[in-house]
C-alpha positions in Angstrom: 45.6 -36.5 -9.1 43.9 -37.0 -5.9 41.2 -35.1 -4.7 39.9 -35.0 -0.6 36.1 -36.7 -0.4 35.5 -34.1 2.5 35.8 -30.7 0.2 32.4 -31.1 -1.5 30.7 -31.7 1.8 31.6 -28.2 3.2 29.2 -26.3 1.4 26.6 -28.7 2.1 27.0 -28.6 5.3 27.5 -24.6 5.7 23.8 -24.7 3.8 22.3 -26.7 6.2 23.7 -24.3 9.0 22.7 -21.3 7.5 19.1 -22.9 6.9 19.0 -23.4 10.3 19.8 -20.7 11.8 16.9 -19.2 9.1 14.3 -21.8 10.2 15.3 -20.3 14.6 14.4 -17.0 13.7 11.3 -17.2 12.1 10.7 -20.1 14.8 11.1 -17.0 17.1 8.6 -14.6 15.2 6.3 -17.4 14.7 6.2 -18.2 18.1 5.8 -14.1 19.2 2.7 -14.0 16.3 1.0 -17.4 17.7 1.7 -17.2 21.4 2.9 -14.2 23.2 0.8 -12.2 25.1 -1.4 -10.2 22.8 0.5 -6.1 24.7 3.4 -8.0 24.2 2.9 -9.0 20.7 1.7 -5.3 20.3 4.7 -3.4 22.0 7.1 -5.6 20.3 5.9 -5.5 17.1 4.2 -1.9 16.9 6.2 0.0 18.7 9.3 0.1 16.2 6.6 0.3 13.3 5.0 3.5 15.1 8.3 5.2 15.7 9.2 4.3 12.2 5.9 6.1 10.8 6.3 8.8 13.1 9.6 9.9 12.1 8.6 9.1 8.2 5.3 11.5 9.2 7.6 14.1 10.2 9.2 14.2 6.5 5.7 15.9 5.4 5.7 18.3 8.4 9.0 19.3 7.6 8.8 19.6 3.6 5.3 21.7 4.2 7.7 24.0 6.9 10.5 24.4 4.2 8.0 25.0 1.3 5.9 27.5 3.6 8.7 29.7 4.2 8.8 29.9 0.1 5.6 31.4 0.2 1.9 30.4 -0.5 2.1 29.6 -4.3 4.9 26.9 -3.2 2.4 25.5 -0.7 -1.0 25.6 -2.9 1.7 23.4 -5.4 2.8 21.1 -3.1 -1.1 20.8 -1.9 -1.7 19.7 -5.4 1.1 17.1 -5.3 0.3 16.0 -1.7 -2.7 13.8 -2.1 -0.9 11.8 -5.5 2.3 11.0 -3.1 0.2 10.1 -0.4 -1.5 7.8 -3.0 1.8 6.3 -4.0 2.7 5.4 -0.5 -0.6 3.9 -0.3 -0.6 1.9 -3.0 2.8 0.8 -2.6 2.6 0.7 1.8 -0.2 0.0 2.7 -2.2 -1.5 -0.2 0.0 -4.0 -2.6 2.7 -3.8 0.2 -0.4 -5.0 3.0 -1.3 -8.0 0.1 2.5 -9.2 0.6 2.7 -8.6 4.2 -0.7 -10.8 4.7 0.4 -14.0 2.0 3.5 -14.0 3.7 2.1 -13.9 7.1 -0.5 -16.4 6.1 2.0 -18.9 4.6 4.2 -19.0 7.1 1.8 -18.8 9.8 1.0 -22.5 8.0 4.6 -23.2 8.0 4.8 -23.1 4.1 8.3 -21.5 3.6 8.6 -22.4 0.1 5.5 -20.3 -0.9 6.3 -17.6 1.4 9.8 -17.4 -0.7 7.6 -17.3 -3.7 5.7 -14.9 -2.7 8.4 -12.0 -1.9 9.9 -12.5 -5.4 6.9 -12.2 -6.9 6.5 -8.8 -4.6 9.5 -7.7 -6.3 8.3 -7.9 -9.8 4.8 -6.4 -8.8 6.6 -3.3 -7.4 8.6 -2.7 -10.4 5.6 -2.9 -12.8 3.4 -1.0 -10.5 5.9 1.9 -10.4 6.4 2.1 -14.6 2.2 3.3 -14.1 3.7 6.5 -11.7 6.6 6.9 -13.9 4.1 7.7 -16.9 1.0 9.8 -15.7 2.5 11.5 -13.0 6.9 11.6 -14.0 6.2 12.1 -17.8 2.6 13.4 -18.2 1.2 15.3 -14.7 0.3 18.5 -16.6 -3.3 17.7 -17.3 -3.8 15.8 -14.3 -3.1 18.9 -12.1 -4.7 21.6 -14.2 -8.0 19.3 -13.5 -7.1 20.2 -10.2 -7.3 23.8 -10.2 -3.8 24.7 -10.4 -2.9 27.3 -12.9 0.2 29.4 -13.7 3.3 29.5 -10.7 1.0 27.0 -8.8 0.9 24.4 -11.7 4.6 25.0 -12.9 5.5 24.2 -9.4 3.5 21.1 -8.7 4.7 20.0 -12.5 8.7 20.7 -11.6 8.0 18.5 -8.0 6.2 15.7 -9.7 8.8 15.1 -12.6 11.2 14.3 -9.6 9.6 12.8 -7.2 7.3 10.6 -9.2 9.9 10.3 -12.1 12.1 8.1 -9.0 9.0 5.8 -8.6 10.5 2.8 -8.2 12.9 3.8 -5.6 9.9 4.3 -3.6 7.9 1.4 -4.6 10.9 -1.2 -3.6 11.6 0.7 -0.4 7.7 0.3 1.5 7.4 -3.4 -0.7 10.4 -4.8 0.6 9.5 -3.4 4.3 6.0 -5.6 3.4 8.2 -8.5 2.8 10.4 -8.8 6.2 7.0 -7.3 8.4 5.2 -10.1 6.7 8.1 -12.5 8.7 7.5 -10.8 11.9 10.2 -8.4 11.6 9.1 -5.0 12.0 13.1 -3.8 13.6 14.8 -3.7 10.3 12.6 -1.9 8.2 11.9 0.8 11.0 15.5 1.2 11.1 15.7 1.8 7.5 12.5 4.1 7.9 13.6 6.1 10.6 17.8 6.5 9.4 16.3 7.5 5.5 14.0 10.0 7.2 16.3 11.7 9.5 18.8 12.1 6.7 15.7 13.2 4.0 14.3 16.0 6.8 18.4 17.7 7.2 18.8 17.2 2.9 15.2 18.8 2.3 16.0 21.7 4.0 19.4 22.2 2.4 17.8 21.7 -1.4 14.7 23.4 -0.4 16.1 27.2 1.1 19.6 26.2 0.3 22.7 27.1 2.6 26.7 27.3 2.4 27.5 24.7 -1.3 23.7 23.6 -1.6 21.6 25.8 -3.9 18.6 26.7 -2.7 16.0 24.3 -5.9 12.9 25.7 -3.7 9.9 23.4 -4.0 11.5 20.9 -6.3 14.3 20.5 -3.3 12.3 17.9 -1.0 11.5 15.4 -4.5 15.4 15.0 -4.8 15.6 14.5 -1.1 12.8 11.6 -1.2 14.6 10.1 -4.3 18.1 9.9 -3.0 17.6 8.8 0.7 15.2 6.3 0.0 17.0 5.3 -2.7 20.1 4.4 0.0 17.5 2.5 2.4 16.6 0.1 -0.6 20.4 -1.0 -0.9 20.6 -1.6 2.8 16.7 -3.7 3.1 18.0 -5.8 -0.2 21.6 -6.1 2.0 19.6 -7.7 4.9 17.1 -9.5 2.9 20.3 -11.7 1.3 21.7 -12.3 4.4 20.9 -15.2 6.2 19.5 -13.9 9.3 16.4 -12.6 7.2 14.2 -15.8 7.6 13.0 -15.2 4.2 14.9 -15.3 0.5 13.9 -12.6 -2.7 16.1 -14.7 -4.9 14.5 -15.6 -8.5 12.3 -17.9 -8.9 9.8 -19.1 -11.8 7.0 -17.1 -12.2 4.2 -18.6 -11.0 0.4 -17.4 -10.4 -0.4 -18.5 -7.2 1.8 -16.2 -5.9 0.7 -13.5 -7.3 -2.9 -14.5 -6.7 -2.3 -14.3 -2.9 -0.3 -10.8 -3.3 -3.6 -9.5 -5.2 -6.7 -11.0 -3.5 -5.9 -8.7 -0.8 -3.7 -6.1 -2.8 -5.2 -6.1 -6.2 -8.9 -5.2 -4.0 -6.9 -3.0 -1.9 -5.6 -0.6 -4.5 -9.2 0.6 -4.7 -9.3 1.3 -1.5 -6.3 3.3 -1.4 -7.3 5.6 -4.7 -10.7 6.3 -2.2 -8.4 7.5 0.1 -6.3 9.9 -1.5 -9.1 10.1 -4.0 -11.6 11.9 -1.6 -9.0 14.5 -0.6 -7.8 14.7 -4.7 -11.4 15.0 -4.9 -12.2 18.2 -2.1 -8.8 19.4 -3.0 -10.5 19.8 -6.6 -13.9 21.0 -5.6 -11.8 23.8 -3.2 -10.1 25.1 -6.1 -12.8 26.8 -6.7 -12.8 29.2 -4.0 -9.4 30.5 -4.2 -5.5 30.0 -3.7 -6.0 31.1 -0.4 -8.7 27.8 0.6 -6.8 25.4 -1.6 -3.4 26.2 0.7 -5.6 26.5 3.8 -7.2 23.4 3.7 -3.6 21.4 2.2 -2.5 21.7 5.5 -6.1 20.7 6.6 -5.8 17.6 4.8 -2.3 17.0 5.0 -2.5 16.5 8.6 -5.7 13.7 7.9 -3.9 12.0 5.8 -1.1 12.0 7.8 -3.1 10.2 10.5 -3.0 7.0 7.8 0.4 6.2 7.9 0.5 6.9 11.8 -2.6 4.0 12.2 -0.4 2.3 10.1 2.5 2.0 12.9 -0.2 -0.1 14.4 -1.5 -1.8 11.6 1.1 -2.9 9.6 1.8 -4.9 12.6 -1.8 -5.9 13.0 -1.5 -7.4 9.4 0.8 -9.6 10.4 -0.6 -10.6 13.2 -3.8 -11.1 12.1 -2.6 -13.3 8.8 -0.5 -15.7 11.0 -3.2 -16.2 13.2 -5.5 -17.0 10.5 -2.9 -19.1 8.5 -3.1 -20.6 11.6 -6.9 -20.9 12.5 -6.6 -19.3 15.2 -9.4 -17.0 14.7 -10.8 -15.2 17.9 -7.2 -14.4 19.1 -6.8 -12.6 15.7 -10.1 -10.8 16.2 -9.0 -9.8 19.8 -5.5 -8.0 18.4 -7.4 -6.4 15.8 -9.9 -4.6 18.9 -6.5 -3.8 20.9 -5.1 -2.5 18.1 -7.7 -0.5 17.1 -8.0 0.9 20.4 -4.3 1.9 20.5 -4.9 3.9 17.3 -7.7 5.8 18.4 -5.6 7.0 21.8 -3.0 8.4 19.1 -4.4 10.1 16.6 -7.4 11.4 18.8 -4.8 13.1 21.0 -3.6 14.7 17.7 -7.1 16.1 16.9 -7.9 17.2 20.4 -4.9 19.0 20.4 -5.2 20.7 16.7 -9.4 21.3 17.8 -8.1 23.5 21.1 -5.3 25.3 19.3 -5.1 24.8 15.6 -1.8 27.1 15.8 0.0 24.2 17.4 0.2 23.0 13.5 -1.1 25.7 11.1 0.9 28.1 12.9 4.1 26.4 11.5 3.5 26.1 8.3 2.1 29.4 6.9 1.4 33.2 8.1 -1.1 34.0 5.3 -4.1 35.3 7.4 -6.5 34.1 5.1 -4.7 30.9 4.3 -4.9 30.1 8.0 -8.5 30.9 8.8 -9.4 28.3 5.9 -7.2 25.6 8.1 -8.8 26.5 11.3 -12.3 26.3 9.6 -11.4 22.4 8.5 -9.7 21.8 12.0 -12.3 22.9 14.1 -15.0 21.0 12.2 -13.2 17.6 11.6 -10.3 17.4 14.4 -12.6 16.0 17.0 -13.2 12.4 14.8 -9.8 12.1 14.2 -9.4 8.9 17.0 -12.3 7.3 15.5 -10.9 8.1 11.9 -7.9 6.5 13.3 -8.9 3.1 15.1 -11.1 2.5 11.5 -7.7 3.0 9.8 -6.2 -0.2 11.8 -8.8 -1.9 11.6 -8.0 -1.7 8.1 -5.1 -2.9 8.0 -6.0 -5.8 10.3 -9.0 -6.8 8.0 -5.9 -7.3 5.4 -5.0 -10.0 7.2 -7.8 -11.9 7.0 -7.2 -12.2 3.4 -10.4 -10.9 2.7 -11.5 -7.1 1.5 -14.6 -6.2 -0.1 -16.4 -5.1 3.1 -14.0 -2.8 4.4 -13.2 -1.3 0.4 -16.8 -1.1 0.3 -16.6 1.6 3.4 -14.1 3.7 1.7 -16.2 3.7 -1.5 -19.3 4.6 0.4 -17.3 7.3 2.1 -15.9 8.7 -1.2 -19.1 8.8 -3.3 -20.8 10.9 -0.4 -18.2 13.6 -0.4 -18.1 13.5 -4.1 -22.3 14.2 -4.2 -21.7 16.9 -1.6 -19.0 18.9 -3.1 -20.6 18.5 -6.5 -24.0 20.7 -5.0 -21.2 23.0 -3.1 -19.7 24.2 -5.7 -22.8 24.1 -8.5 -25.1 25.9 -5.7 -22.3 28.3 -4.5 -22.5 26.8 -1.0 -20.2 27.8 1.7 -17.0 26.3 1.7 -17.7 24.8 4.9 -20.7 22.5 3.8 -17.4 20.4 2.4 -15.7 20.6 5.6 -18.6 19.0 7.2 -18.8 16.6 4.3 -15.6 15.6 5.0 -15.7 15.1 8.8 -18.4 12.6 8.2 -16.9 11.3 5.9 -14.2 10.2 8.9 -16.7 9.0 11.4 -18.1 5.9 8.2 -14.1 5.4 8.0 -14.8 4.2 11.7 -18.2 2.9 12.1 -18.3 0.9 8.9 -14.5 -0.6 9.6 -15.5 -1.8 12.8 -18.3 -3.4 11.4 -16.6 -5.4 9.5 -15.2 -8.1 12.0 -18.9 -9.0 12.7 -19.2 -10.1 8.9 -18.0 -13.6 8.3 -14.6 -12.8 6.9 -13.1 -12.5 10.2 -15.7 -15.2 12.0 -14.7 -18.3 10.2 -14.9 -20.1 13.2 -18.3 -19.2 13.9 -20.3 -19.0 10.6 -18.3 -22.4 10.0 -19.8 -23.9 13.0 -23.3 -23.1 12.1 -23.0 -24.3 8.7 -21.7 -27.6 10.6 -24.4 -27.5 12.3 -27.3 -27.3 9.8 -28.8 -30.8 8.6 -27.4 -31.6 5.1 -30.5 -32.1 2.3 
């Protein structure tokens, strides 16, 4: 029985040309993250990140339009719900999603593939346990949580009924912004801005039918945009797994032993960074709490106050998540002061975008409230918030990339500190608000300054040695050894 020499060598040699073609693609990216022009780098790899967040923005805009047109109950519930979802995406985005984008970034940025391989399975298994938390206190058990909160009869059924849903689907969402992390963390930004923008488009047309129903869709009200979220992002997480196994995807999420360096360089920047994404949300979960207090009318007035701020985080992050990336190659790489000069351009690109936004809602705060509710006293509340904290959205904005680009530098505490700072003033404030029977505009003002330390102290932070290795190392080098 003979048997040809050559067969065994075939799928050896297809292997080695599917590794290759691997190792020319992220060649590519490297070479864009090390090399290009720093507007180019931007353009190339913001631009499809920004469109992505804008269109995912738009989601909230169009659930809040749907709900409104329920009524103002609907929208005091989804206010409730707002600031936990927004943490989700956080969490999952922004903070443990920022921790994979800057280990990957870092390690191949030092052209350790192995470890960068490691470090997107490891990802995987981080999402999944992070999303079983969600699943628990906010799928299973968000009664208590939300009656903290203020809300009470229709408003809390509501906000219960959403939650169940959309938090109850947790891992859905969790694998759909980690394994975006993963393939931004290899310089691709396209693909998962496809997936973002495609899931969103399709999650805006299914909201409305589930949400006000029309023709075979029955009209669930404000449950109606939680089955939306759970279904299209749902899809988007078969087709990012689809690409990641295909060989064009410079990067593999295929098993591997667990190991803890991996997770170590997920959660030096992550682990940190989860703190400073339960200040963000927190602070609003924290005003939303203290407004209670002064009515249904204020708590649905200033939802849409704060729904547009936070908003204004996922935009910076259209620009940030690619300044994470950026950033962490160019440190894997040591080079330090081209890092530090993305992080200012960045920045600067931020600020032009979101403080357009609050010029805009400063001079005519109908250009947003005006869509979402036609409750008199509803909207005055809204105004009130816009008119006092709309003008330091752009510098809210820039200290939101900046952020983001401090993520890549592998090293957190400063900028968490600035949240934490941020959160414990607004927390003092409201507390003597509410106690003292202040006007409910002393935690407006709270909360606009509260978005001018986001700025100030985030800027701040790439004068501290975390992002001047190159400096602080030199002077060290230069002081006489004992």
């Amino acid at each position: 029985m003979g048997m040809n020499p050559q067969l065994p060598r075939f799928p050896q040699k297809f292997a080695a040309s599917k590794a290759s073609r691997m190792n020319q693609s992220q060649s590519q990216r490297m070479h864009l993250l090390l090399e290009a022009p720093i507007p180019t780098l931007l353009w190339r790899l913001g631009a499809p990140n920004a469109l992505a967040t804008i269109i995912l923005t738009s989601v909230t805009l169009a659930d809040a339009w749907f709900v409104g047109r329920i009524g103002t109950v609907a929208l005091a519930s989804l206010a409730i719900v707002f600031p936990f979802q927004t943490l989700l995406q956080m969490m999952s985005g922004g903070a443990i999603g920022g921790g994979v984008t800057s280990a990957l970034s870092r390690a191949l940025g030092a052209g350790d593939s192995a470890h960068a391989d490691a470090v997107a399975w490891h990802a995987i298994l981080i999402a999944c346990a992070m999303s079983v938390v969600f699943i628990i206190c906010l799928g299973v058990l968000p009664e208590a949580i939300f009656a903290m909160l203020g809300g009470k009869g229709e408003v809390l059924a509501g906000a219960v009924a959403y939650a169940r849903i959309a938090f109850g689907g947790a891992t859905v969402i969790w694998l759909f912004y980690i394994l975006s992390a993963i393939l931004r963390g290899t310089g691709n930004t396209r693909t998962p801005a496809r997936a973002i923008i495609v899931s969103s488009i399709a999650q805006i047309g299914l909201s409305g039918l589930l949400t006000l129903g029309y023709g075979p869709f029955p009209a669930f009200g404000v449950i109606g945009p939680a089955i939306a979220i759970v279904v299209c992002q749902g899809f988007a997480v078969l087709y990012l797994i689809s690409f990641l196994l295909s060989e064009s995807s410079g990067i593999s999420i295929r098993p591997q032993p667990l190991s803890w360096r991996p997770f170590a360089d997920i959660m030096q920047v992550g682990g940190i960074a989860l703190l400073n994404s339960l200040m963000m949300a927190g602070t609003v979960i924290v005003v939303t709490g203290f407004i209670g207090h002064y009515g249904t009318a204020a708590l649905a007035g200033y939802g849409l106050g704060g729904r547009l701020e936070l908003m204004l985080v996922p935009i910076a992050f259209g620009i940030g998540a690619a300044l994470t990336a950026s950033v962490g190659a160019n440190f894997g790489a040591g080079q330090y002061a081209r890092a530090r000069r993305i992080a200012w351009s960045g920045a600067g690109v931020a600020s032009v975008i979101t403080g357009a936004i609050g010029l805009a809602v400063w001079i005519l705060p109908d250009l947003w409230l005006g869509r979402f509710t036609s409750d008199p006293e509803a909207y005055a509340y809204g105004a009130l918030y816009l008119g006092i904290a709309a003008p330091l959205f752009g510098l809210f904005g820039a200290g939101q990339a900046l952020y983001f680009a401090s993520q890549g530098t592998g090293r957190l505490l400063f900028p968490v500190t600035v949240s934490v700072l941020r959160m414990s003033m607004i927390a003092l404030v409201g507390w003597m608000a509410v106690s003292r029977s202040w006007e409910v505009s002393t935690l407006f003002v709270a909360a606009a300054v509260g978005l001018a330390i986001v700025g100030i102290g985030q800027a701040s932070c790439l004068f501290t040695p975390a992002w001047r290795p190159d400096k602080y190392r030199t002077k060290n080098q230069l002081q006489p050894e004992n």
